[in-house]
N, C-alpha and C positions, 0 to 999 in steps of 0.2 A: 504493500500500500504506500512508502514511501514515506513522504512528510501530510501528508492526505488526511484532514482530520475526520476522525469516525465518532459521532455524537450517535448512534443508534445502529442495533444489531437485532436481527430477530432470528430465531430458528424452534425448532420442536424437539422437546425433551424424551424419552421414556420415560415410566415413572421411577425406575430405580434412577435415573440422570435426574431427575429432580429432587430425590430424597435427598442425594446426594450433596447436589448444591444448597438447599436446603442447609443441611448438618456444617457445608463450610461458612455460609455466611454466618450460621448463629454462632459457630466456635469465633467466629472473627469480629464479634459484636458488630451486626450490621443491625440495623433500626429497623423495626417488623413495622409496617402499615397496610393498611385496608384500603384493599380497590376492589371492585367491584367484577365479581365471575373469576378470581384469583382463587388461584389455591396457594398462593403465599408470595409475597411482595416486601422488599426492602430496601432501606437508604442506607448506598454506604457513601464514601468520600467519594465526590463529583461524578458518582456515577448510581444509578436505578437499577432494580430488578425486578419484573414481575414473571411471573409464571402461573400459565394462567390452568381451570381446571381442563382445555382440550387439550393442553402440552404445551401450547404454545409458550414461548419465552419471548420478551425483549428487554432488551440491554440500553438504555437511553446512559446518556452526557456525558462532560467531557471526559472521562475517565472510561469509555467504552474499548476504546480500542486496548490500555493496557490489562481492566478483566478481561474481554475475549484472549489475548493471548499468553498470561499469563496465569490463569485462574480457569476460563472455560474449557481452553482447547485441551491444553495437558492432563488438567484431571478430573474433567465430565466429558468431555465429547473424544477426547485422545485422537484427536487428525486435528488437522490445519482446515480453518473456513475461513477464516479473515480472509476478505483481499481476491477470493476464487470464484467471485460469483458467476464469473464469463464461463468457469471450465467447469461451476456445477449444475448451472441451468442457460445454458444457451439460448435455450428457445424465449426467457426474458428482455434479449438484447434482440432479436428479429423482431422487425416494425410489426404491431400486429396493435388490433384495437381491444379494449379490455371495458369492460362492462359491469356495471353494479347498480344496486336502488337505496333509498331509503324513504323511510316513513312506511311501508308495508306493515309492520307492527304498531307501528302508534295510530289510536283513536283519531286526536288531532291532527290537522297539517295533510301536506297534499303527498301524495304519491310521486317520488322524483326518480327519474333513470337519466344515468351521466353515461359516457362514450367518450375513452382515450384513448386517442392513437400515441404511439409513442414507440421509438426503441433506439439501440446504440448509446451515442453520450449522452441523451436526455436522460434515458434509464438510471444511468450512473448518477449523476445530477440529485434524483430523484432517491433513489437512496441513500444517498452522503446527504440527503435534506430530511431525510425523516419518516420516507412514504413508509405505509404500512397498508395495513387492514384498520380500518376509521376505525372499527370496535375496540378496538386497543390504543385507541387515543381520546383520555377523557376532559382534556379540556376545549371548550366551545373556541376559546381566541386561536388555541393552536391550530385545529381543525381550520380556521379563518386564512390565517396564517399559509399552512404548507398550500391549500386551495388555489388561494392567489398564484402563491407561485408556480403551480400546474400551470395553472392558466395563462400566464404569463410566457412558459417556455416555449423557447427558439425551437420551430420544427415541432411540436407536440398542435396534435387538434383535439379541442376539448369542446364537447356539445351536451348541453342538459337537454331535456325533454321534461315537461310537468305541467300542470294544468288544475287552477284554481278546484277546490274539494266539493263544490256544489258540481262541478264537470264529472267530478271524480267519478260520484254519487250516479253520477247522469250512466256515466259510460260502465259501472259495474253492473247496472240490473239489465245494459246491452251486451255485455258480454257475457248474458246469462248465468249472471254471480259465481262467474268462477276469477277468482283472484290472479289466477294462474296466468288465464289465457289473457286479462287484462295485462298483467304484468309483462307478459312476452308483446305484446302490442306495443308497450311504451319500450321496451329496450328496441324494439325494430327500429323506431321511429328515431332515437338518439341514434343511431347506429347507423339508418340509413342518411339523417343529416350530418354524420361524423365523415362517413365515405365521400359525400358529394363535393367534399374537402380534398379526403385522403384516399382512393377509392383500392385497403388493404385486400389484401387477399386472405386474410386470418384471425379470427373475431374469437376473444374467451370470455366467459362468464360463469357466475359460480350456479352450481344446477340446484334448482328450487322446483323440478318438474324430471318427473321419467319420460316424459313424452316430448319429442324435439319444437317445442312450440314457438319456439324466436324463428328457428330454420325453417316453419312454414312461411312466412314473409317474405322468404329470400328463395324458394323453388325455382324461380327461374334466371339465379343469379350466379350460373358453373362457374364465377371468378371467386368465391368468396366458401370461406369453409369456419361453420360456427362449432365450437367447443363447447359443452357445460362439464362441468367436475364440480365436488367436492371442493370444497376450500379453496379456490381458483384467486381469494384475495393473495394468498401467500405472492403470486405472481406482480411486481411492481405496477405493472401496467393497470391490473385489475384492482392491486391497492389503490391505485392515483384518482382511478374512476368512483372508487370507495368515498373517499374523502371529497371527493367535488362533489357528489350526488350527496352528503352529508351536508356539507356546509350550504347546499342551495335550500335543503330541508329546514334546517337551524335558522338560517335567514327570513324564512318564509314563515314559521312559527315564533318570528319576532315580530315583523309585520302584524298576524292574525293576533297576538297578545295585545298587541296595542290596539286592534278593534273593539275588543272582548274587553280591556281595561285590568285585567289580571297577566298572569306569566300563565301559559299553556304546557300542562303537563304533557311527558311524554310518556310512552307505553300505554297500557291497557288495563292497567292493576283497579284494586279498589280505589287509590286515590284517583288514579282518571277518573272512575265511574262518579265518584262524589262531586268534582269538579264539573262532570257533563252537566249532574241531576242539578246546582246550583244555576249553570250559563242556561238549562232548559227556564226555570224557573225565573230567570232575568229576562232573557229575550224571546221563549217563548218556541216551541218546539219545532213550528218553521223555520228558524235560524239556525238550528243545529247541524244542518246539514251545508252550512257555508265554511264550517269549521272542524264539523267532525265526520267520520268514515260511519257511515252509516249503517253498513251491515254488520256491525260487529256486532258482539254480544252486549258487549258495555254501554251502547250508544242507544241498544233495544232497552235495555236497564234503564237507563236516564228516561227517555220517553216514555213506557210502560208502567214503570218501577216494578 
């Protein structure tokens, strides 16, 4: 890596490579803290850990690069990752467009699908800045933050797709309430406005469907070849699309806060539900549907009780 600074590292543990690290950082008094979907996170000197309960690890600040290679590689991982990402995932550095959503779980706020094309030095860029998988980044400025600078880079095309939650509303009971095939609609649509940019021949996204429902869209399109997998964020490309389809959602349910007069909760828990039943009982259950996802359960809750 050279003089290159490495402020963030992610990779996937076993669970004995966790226990492990685990036992070194508390023999080394590192600071245990609470984050949210961890199965153990700690502060040591200038540098984070969290590991999270799917395996997942990341490694944040400025003291990254000397744990990964003096602390991770030798005596949890035992090979060298620092520095190899060209020789251990290649196919992240071939131009290819990467795909994510957010707001699918949360009540409030609209339904967002982002589309980044990207590969080569952006990619790198892009990692030496922090990209990940958004779920593993929990504050709102950061998320703002690394966004911009997607957006911003030389040679990357970046395209959201989203549509006020009264549309939302409109377009799930035409898509015959199935969430799925909505969802594959809105990634076609970021996807097919990301190409008319950059027109890639290789599209990934993470699979939310056994049925190739984005690749119905694209049938008569033999230049272009769509991916779903599992975990597809691990790939930078598809982190980048992560975090911009996050921070369009965050901005959007800042907006709508400020209609509503209160902050808009996210997910779907009992405190959403409390929060709908109060904004029905303020503006009245016609309005609910400018602000909130209508077919959920919670949203039937609120109106019903």
């Amino acid at each position: 890596m050279g003089d290159v600074a490495v402020t963030c590292y992610s990779g996937r543990l076993t669970t004995e490579q966790a226990e492990k690290l685990r036992n070194i950082l508390e023999i080394q008094h590192w600071e245990p803290k609470i984050v949210p979907y961890a199965r153990y996170a700690y502060n040591g000197t200038g540098v984070n850990v969290v590991v999270y309960l799917s395996g997942k690890m990341v490694v944040q600040g400025s003291g990254t690069k000397e744990f990964v290679q003096f602390t991770l590689e030798p005596e949890i991982l035992q090979k060298i990752v620092l520095g190899y990402d060209e020789q251990r995932h290649p196919e992240w550095f071939e131009e290819h467009a990467g795909l994510d959503e957010s707001g699918k779980g949360d009540l409030f706020g609209p339904l967002v699908s982002a589309c980044v094309i990207g590969g080569g030095e952006v990619v790198k860029e892009w990692l030496k800045g922090g990209v990940r998988d958004s779920k593993t980044i929990h504050s709102k400025q950061q998320i703002f933050a690394i966004a911009d600078k997607i957006i911003s880079s030389s040679g990357a095309v970046v395209e959201v797709f989203t549509l006020n939650v009264r549309k939302y509303n409109d377009l799930y009971l035409r898509f015959g309430n199935n969430l799925n095939r909505l969802l594959a609609w809105y990634h076609s649509k970021s996807l097919q406005n990301a190409r008319e940019r950059n027109p890639v021949g290789k599209a990934l996204l993470d699979q939310f469907s056994t049925a190739p429902l984005v690749q119905r869209f694209f049938t008569n399109d033999t230049t272009l070849s769509i991916t779903m997998r599992p975990r597809a964020e691990d790939d930078p490309v598809v982190a980048a699309a992560s975090i911009v389809a996050r921070a369009a959602y965050l901005r959007a349910m800042e907006k709508l806060s400020e209609i509503v007069g209160e902050e808009l909760l996210r997910g779907a828990n009992a405190h959403v539900e409390e929060q709908a039943k109060r904004l029905v009982a303020r503006f009245g259950v016609d309005k609910l549907g400018d602000y909130a996802k209508l077919h959920f359960s919670t949203a039937q809750k609120a109106i019903f009780g």
